[in-house]
N, C-alpha and C positions, 0 to 999 in steps of 0.2 A: 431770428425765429420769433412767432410768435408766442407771448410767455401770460398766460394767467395769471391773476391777480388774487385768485389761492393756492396755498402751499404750505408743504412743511418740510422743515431742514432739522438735522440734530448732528452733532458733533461731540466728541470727547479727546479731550488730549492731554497726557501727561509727562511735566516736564518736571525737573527739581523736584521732586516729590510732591506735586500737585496735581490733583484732576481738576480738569474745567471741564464741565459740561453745557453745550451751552443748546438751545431748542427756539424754535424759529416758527410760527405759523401765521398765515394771513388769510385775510377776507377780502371782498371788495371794497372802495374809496374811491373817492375821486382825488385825493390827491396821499401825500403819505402822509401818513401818522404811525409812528413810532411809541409803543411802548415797551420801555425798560427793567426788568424788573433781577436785580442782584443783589449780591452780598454788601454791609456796608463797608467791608476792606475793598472790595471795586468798583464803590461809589465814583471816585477820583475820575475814571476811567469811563464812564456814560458818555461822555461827549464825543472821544475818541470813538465806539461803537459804533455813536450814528453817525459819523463821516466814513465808517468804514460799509456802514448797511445802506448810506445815499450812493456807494461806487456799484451796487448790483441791485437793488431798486430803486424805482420812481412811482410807485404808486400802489396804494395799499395799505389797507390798518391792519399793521405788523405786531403784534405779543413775543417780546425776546424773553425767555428763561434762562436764567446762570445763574450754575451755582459751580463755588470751588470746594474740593476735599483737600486740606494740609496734613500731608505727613507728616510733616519735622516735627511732630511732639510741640511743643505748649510752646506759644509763640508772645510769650510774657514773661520781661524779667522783675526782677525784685530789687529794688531802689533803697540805700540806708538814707536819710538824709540827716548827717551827723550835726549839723549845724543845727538844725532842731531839738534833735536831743540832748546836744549842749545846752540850750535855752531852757528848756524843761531842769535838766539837774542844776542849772544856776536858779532857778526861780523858786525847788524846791529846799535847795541850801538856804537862801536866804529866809523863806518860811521858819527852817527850822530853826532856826539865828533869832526870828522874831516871836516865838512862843516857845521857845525854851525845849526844843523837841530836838529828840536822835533822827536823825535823816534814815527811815531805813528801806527806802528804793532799793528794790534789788534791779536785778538787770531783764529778771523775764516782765517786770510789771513794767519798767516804761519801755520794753519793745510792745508794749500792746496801745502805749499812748499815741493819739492819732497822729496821721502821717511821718510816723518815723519809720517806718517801713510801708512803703508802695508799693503796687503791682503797676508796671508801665509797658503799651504796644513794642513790642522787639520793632526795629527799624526792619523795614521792606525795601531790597532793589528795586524800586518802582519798573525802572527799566526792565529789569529779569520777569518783573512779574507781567506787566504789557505784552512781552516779547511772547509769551504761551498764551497767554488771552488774547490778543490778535490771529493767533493760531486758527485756537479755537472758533474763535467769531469767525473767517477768513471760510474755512471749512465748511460753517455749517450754511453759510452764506451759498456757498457755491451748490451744495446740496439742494436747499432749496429754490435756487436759482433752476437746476436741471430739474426736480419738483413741477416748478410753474411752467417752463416749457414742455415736460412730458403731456401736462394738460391742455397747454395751448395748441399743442400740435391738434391733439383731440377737436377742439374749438376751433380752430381754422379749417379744420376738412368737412366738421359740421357745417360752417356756415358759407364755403365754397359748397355745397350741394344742394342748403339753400336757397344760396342767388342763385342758381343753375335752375332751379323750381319758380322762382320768381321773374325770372327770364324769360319759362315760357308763357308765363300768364301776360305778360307785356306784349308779346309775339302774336297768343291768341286774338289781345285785344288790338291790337294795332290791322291786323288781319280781318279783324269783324268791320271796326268802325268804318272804311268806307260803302261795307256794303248794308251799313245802315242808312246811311244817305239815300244809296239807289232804292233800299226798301219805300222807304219815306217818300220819295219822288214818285213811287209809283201808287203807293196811296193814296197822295193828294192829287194826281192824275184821276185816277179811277173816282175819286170821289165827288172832284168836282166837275168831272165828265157825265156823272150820272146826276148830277144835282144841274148845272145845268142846259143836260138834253133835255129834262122833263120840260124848260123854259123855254126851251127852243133854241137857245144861244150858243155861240163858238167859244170854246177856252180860251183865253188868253196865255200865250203860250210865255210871253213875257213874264209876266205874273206870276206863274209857274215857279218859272226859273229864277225869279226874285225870293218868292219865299222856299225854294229848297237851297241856296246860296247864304240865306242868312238860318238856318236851321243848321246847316253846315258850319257853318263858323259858328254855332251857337254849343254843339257836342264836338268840337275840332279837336283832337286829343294827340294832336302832331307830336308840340314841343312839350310836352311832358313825357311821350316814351320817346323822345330824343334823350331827352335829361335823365330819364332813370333808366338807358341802357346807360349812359355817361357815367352814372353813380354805380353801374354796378362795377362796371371795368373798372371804376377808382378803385372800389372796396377789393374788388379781388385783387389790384397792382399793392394796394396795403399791406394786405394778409401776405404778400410771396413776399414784399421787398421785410419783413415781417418788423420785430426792435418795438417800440412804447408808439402803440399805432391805436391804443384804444380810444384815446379823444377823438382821434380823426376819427374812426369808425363810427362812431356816436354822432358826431358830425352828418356824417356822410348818410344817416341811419334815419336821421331829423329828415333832413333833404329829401329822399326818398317817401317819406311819409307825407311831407308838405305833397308830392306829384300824385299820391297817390289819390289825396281824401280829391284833388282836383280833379284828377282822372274818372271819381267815383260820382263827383257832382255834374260832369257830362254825361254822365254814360246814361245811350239814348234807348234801351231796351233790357228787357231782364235778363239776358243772356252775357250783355256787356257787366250790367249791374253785378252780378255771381263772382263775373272772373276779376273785378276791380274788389271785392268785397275778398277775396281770396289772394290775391296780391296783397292787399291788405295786411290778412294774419300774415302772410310770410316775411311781410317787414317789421311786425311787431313779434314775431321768433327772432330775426335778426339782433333787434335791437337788447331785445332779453339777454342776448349773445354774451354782444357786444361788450356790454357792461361787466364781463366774465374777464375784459381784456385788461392787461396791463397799457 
C-alpha cells in the first residue's frame, strides 16, 4: 500500500506494574530522522527503539514520546557502608586520645556523617523491562503504520485522478498539433499566393513544402507525449504496486515536468499554449503530492 509520510500512532501497555506509554507522529523528509525523547531509566534502550522503528519506517521526521509510570513503590535502597563508619569512630577515638577529650558520638550524629548511609538505584531486569517496552514501541509502531496508509490510500486515489486529468490534456495536445501544421501550410500558401499574383509569378511549390517540413520539426511534440503517456503509466504501476515509492514518484514527477516546459516551448498557437500551460499545474499538484509519499 501506499503509506504517507505523516502520522500518528499512540500505545500503552502494562506489565509488572508498569505503564509505558509511548506516542509516535511524523512529517515529511526525505530521508529518516528519528527523534527520541524518554525517561533517563530507558535511556539504555534508544538504540534498541530505532532498530525497532527502521522495521516499519523508511522515511520521515519521526518525534517519539515515552514515558513510563512505576508502581512498585520507591525504587531505591539504603546502603550502610560500615567500613566507613569504622574509619570515622577510629579517627574520632584517636582525636580524643590526642586532646584529652571524652569521645561522646552518639550513634544518630555519625549516621548523619556523609556517605554512611546512601540512597542507591534498586537493580532493574533490564530484560523484563525491554520485554514491555518493545511491546509498547511494537504497538504504537503498527498504529501508526496503519495511520500513514489510511492517508495514503487518500493520496494515491488523489493523484490517480490527477494523471487521469493530465492525460487528457496530453490527448488534446497531441490531437491539435498536427492540425497546426495543416493551419500553417495553408497560411503560408494563401499568403504567398497573394503576394505573389500581385508580381505575376508561380509559387514554388517546393519551397512550400520545405518551409512547412522544417516548421514542422520545429513545434514536433511527438516524443514528449510519447514520454509523458510513458511516465504516466509508470506513476500509476507505482501507486498500485504501492511500499516506499515516494522517490520514485518524485522521480518520475521531475521527468514529467522536464516534457512538459518542452511541450510548452513548441507549442505553435495559443490554443496549444493554454493546454501545455495547464498540463503544467497538474504536474506541479502532482508533485506537491508526491512529496506527501513515504
Amino acid at each position: 500500500m501506499v503509506k504517507s509520510m505523516t502520522g500518528f500512532g499512540r500505545a500503552e501497555v502494562t506489565e509488572d506494574n508498569r505503564k509505558f506509554t509511548v506516542e509516535m507522529k511524523a512529517v515529511n523528509h526525505r530521508y529518516l530522522e528519528a527523534s527520541v525523547k524518554l525517561p533517563k531509566k530507558l535511556a539504555p534502550f534508544e538504540a534498541d527503539i530505532r532498530n525497532v522503528m527502521k522495521e516499519y519506517i523508511e522515511r520521515g521526521k519521526v518525534d517519539v514520546f515515552i514515558s513510563m509510570e512505576d508502581y512498585n513503590g520507591t525504587s531505591e535502597n539504603v546502603r550502610y557502608n560500615s567500613t566507613l563508619a569504622h574509619e570515622y569512630m577510629k579517627y574520632l577515638n584517636e582525636m580524643a586520645e590526642d586532646f584529652g577529650l571524652q569521645n561522646d558520638v552518639r550513634l544518630s550524629v555519625l549516621a548523619r556523617f556523609p556517605d554512611v548511609f546512601t540512597m542507591e538505584e534498586a537493580e532493574t531486569d533490564e530484560e523484563e523491562l525491554w520485554e514491555a517496552l518493545e511491546k509498547a514501541v511494537r504497538e504504537a509502531c503498527r498504529r501508526f503504520v496503519e495511520a500513514r496508509e489510511k492517508e495514503g490510500e487518500n493520496l494515491k486515489n488523489d493523484l490517480m485522478s490527477k494523471l487521469d486529468e493530465m492525460t487528457g490534456y496530453v490527448e488534446i495536445i497531441e490531437e491539435r498539433s498536427p492540425r497546426i501544421v495543416e493551419e500553417y501550410r495553408k497560411k503560408l500558401e494563401d499568403k504567398l499566393r497573394e503576394m505573389l499574383e500581385s508580381l505575376d509569378i508561380k509559387a514554388d511549390e517546393g519551397r512550400i513544402v520545405t518551409e512547412v517540413t522544417i516548421y514542422a520539426d520545429k513545434i514536433c511534440v511527438d516524443e514528449e507525449i510519447v514520454r509523458l503517456k510513458s511516465h504516466v503509466e509508470a506513476m500509476k504501476d507505482a501507486l498500485e504496486k504501492g511500499g516506499s515509492c515516494g522517490r520514485k514518484l518524485d522521480f518520475i514527477a521531475q521527468e514529467m515536468n522536464r516534457e512538459a516546459n518542452t511541450t510548452l516551448s513548441k507549442s505553435g498557437d495559443l490554443a496549444l499554449t493554454d493546454k501545455a500551460i495547464e498540463l503544467k499545474t497538474s504536474i506541479e499538484k502532482i508533485r506537491e503530492q508526491v512529496q506527501n509519499i513515504e
